[in-house]
MARTOR-573463 format. One line per 3 residues: number of its first residue (from 0); their letters; for each residue x, y, z of C-alpha. Coordinates in pm, 1 decimal, padded with zeros to 6 digits. Example, Ala and Ser with C-alpha at 12.3 -4.5 7.8 and 13.67 -1.06 7.14 Angstrom:
% MARTOR-573463
0 = AS = 01230.0:-00450.0:00780.0 | 01367.0:-00106.0:00714.0
% end
This chain:
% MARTOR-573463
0 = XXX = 17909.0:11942.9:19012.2 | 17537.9:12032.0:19015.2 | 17437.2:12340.2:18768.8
3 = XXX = 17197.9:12583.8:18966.6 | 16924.2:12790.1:18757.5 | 16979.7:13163.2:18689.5
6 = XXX = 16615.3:13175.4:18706.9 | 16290.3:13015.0:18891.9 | 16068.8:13035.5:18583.7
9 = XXX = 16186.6:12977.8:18236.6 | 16217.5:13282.9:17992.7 | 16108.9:13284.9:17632.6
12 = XXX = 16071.1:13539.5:17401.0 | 15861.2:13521.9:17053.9 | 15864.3:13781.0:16740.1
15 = XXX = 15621.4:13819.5:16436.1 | 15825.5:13875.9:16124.9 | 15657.4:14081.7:15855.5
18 = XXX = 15790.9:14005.8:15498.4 | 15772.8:14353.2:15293.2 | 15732.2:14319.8:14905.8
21 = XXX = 15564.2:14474.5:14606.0 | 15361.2:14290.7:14367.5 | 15459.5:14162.3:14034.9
24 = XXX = 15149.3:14173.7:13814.3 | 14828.9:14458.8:13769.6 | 14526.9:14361.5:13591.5
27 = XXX = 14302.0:14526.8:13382.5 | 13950.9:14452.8:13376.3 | 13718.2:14635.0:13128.0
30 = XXX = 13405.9:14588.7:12881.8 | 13562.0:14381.4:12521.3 | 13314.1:14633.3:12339.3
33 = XXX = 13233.6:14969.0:12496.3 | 13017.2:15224.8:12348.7 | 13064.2:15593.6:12268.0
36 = XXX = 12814.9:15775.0:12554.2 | 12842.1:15493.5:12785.8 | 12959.1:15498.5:13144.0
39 = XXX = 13230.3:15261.3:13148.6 | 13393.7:15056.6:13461.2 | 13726.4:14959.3:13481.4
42 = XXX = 13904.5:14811.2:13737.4 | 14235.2:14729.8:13786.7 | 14397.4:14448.3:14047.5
45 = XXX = 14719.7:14475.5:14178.3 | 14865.7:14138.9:14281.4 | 14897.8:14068.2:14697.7
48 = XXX = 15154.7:14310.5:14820.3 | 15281.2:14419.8:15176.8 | 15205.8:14701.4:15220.3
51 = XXX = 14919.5:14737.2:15036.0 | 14984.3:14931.6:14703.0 | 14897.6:15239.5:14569.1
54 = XXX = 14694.6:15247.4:14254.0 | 14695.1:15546.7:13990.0 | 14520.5:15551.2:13667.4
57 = XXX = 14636.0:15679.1:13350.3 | 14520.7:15818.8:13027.9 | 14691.4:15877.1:12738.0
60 = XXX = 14998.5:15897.8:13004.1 | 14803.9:16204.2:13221.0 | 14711.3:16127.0:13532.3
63 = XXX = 14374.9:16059.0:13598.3 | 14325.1:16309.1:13903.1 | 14014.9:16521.6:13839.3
66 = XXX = 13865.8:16352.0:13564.5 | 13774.2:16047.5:13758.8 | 13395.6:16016.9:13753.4
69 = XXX = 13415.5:15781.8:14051.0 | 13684.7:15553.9:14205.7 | 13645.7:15323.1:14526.9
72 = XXX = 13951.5:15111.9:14688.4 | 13946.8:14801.4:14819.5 | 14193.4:14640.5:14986.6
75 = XXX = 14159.2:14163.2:14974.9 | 14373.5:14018.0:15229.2 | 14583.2:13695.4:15108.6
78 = XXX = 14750.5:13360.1:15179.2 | 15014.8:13520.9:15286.9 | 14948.9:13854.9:15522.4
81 = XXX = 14985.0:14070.8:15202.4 | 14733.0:14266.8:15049.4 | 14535.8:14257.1:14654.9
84 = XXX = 14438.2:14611.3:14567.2 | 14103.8:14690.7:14378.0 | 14040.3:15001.3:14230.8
87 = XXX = 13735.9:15089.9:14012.9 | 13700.5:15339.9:13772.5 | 13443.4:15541.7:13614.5
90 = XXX = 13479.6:15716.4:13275.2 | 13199.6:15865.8:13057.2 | 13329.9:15775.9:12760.4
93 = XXX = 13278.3:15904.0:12358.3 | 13421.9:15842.8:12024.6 | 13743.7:16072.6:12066.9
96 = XXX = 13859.1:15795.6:12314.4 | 13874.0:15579.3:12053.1 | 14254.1:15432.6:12062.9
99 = XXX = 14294.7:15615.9:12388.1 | 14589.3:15468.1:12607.9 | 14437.3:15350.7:12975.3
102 = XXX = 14712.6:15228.7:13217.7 | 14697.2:15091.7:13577.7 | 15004.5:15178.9:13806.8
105 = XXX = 15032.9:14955.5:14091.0 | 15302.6:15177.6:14345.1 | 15468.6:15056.9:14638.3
108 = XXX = 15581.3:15330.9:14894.4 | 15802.2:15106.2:15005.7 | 16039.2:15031.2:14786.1
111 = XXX = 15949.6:15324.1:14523.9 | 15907.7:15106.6:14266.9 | 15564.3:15038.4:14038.3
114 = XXX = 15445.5:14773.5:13798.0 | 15184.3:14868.6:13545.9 | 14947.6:14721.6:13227.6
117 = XXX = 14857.7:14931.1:12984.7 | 14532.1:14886.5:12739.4 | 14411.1:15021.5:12409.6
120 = XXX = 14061.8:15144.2:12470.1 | 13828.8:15036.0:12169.1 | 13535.7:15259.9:12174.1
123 = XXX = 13206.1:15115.0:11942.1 | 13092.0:15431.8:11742.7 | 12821.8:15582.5:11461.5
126 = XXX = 12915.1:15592.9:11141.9 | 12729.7:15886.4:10993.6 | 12689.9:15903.3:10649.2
% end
């Protein structure tokens, strides 16, 4: 018995797969000794992701909304078709954020989940006598 094809040409499908997951480390990056009246930069880095993540600073757990002096995003494509996102931050700061709480929240609309770091902010100041 001879088997007959069903079709002239050969058929073949392909698929991209797309592996969604949300980062397990942030990273804060800021100045070991800032000084009251100086602009300082901060910038946090979420680990790669997929989607890319959403990042929100915090201060003394408020939201930094308003109050950010200036903020870019930046998204670094990795290894592995996630994303790593940047986010710098500029504060003004003085001596009354001395011990101030900064976090970096690292969200994932995804999955509705975040990771976060927080730092103690150690701001150089006058003594006046």
């Amino acid at each position: 018995m001879r088997i007959k094809s069903a079709t002239v040409i050969p058929l073949s499908a392909s698929i991209t797969l797309s592996l969604i997951y949300i980062t397990t480390s942030v990273t804060i990056k800021l100045p070991k000794y800032p000084k009251a009246g100086e602009m300082l930069t901060l910038q946090c880095d979420s680990g790669e992701c997929n989607p890319a993540c959403e990042v929100n600073w915090y201060k003394n757990n408020v939201k930094l909304n308003g109050q950010i002096v200036d903020s870019s995003l930046s998204e670094i494509n990795t290894h592995y078709g996630g994303k790593n996102t940047r986010s710098k931050l500029k504060l003004n700061v003085t001596s009354k954020d001395d011990e101030s709480e900064i976090a970096c929240e690292a969200k994932s609309q995804e999955f509705s989940e975040s990771v976060w770091q927080n730092m103690t902010l150690k701001v150089l100041c006058k003594l006046i006598e």
